[in-house]
C-alpha positions in Angstrom: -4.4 54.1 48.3 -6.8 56.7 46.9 -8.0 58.4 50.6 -11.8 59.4 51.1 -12.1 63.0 52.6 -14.8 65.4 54.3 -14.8 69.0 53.2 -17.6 71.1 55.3 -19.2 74.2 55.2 -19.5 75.9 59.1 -20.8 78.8 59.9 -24.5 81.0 60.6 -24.8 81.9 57.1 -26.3 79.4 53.9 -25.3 80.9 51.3 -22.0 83.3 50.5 -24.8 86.2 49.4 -25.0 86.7 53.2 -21.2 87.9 52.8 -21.2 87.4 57.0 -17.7 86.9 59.2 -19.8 86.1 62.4 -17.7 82.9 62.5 -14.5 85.2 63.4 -14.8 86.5 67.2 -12.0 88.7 67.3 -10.3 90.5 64.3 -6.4 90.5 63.9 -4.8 93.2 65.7 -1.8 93.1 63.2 -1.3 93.3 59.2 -0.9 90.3 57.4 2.9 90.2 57.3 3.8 89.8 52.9 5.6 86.7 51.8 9.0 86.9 50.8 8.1 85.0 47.8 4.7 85.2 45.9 2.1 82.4 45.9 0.6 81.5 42.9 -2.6 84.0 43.9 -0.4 87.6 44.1 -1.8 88.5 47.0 -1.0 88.2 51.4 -1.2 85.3 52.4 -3.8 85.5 55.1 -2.9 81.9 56.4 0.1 83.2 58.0 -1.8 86.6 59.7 -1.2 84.8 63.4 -3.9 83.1 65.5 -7.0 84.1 64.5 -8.2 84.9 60.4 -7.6 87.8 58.6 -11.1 89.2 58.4 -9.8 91.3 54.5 -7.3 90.2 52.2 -6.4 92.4 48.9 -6.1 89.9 45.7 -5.7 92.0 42.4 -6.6 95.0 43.6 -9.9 93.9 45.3 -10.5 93.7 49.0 -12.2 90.5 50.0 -14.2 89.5 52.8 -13.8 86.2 54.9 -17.0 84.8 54.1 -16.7 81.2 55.5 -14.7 79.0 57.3 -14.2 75.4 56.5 -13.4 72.0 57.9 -11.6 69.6 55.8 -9.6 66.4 56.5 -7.1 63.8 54.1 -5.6 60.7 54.1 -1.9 60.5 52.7 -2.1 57.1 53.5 -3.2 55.0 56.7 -1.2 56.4 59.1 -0.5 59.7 57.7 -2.6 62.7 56.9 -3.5 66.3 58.0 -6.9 68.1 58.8 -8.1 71.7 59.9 -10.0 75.1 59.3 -9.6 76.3 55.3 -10.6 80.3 54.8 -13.5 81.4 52.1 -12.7 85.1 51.1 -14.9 86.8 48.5 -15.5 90.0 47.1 -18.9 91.8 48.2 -19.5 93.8 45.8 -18.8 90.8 43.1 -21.4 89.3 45.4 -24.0 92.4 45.3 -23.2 92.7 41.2 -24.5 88.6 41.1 -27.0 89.0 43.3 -29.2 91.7 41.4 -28.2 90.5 37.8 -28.4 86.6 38.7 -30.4 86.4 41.9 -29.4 84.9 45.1 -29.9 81.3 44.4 -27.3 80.7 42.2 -24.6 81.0 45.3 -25.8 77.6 46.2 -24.0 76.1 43.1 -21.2 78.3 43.8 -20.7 77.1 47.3 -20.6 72.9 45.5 -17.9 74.6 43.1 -16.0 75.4 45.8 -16.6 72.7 48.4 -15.3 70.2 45.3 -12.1 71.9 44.2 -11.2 72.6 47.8 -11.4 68.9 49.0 -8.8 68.7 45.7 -6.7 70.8 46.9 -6.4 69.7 50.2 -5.8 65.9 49.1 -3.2 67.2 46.4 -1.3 69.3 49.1 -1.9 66.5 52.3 -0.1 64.1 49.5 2.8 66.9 48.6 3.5 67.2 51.8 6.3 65.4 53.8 4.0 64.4 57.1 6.7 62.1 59.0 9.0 63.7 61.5 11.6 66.1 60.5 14.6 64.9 62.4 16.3 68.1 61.9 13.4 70.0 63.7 14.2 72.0 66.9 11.8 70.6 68.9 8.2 70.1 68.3 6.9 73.2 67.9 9.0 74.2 65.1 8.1 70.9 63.5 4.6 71.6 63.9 5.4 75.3 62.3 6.7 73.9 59.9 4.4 71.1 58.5 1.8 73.6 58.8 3.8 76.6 56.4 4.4 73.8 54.5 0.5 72.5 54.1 -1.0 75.5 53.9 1.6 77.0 50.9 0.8 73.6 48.8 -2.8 73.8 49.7 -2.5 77.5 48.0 -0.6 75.7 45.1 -3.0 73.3 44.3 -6.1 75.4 44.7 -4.9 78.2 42.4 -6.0 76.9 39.0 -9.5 75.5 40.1 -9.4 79.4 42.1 -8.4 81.1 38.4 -11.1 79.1 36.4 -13.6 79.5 39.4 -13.3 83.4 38.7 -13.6 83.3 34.9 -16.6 81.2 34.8 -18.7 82.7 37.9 -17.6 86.2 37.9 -16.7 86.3 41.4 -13.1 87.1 42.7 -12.8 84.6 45.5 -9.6 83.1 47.7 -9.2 79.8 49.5 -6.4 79.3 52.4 -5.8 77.0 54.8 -5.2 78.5 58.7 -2.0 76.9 60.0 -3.0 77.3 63.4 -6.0 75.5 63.0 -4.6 72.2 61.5 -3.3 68.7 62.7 -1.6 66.1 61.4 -1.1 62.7 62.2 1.7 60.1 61.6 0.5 57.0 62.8 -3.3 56.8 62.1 -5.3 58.6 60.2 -8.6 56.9 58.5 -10.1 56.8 62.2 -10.5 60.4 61.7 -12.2 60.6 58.3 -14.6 58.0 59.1 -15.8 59.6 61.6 -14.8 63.6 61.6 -16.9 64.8 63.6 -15.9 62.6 66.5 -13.0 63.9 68.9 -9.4 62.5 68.8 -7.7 62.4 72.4 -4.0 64.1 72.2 -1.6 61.7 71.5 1.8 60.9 69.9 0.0 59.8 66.8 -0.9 63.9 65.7 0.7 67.3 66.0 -0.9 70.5 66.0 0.6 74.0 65.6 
């Protein structure tokens, strides 16, 4: 079963030329604490900076901004799937270079580029990843730790190629993560949720968020 998905774009800004973070209300107190092992992108993973976004991460030498946050949900199948916030990071002064030698209106095809290999990624990682209950887990909270880690490192995974070619073709150094605390997954139903996202879903033994 091939699972339909919603992928959008939230926020005050339209385009990423407005290079705003007005979405974030507070700013991480701490670092981003360095993975043990790199991700694909050799850089912090910002996903993991605690409960609320990294407003910089550093990716090949460049400091990027959060730009964006997004909403995105998947399907594994019809009980099981996952959805949450996903983090836009991009450099400004990548953004300031296109601006003045490409003018601002080409952002709007860069923002389709991204919306398309991000919904992608997040079906590739939501079908990577092992959703039913871990009956090793101490409890739920460290199964709900650990689904997230788990979605948000194959999210990362999956997005890095579309990420590498992304750069290459556009110019613009930009970053795509999903924020664990942000997500939830579900175990016995799921395609309520992407037929109608923007509806509420009541607590229940059926999803589990971080």
């Amino acid at each position: 079963m091939k699972a339909s998905l919603y992928f959008l774009m939230i926020g005050i800004v339209t385009t990423l030329a407005a290079c705003s973070t007005q979405e974030v209300k507070q700013e991480t107190v701490s670092t981003p604490p360095t993975e043990k092992k790199p991700l694909p992108s050799n850089q912090d993973n910002a996903a993991f900076s605690g409960q609320n976004p990294a407003m910089t991460i550093v990716k090949n030498g460049k400091t990027l901004n959060l730009v964006r946050i997004m909403d995105g949900a998947a399907c594994k199948n019809k009980f099981e799937g996952a959805k949450g916030s996903f983090l836009l990071y991009a450099d400004p002064q990548d953004i300031e270079r296109i601006k003045h030698d490409r003018g601002a209106k080409v952002f709007s095809d860069f923002e389709k580029k991204i919306e398309a290999f991000s919904e992608d990624a997040l079906q590739e990682a939501v079908n990577n990843t092992y959703l039913a209950e871990d009956p090793f887990a101490l409890g739920k909270d460290e199964a709900r730790e650990k689904l997230a880690k788990q979605l948000a490192v194959n999210f990362q995974k999956a997005a890095s190629t579309a990420i590498a070619n992304f750069g290459k073709e556009t110019t613009l150094t930009v970053e795509v993560t999903a924020f664990p605390p942000s997500l939830v997954f579900y175990q016995q139903a799921c395609e309520a949720v992407l037929d109608d996202p923007d509806e509420p879903v009541a607590p229940d033994a059926s999803q589990t968020q971080p």
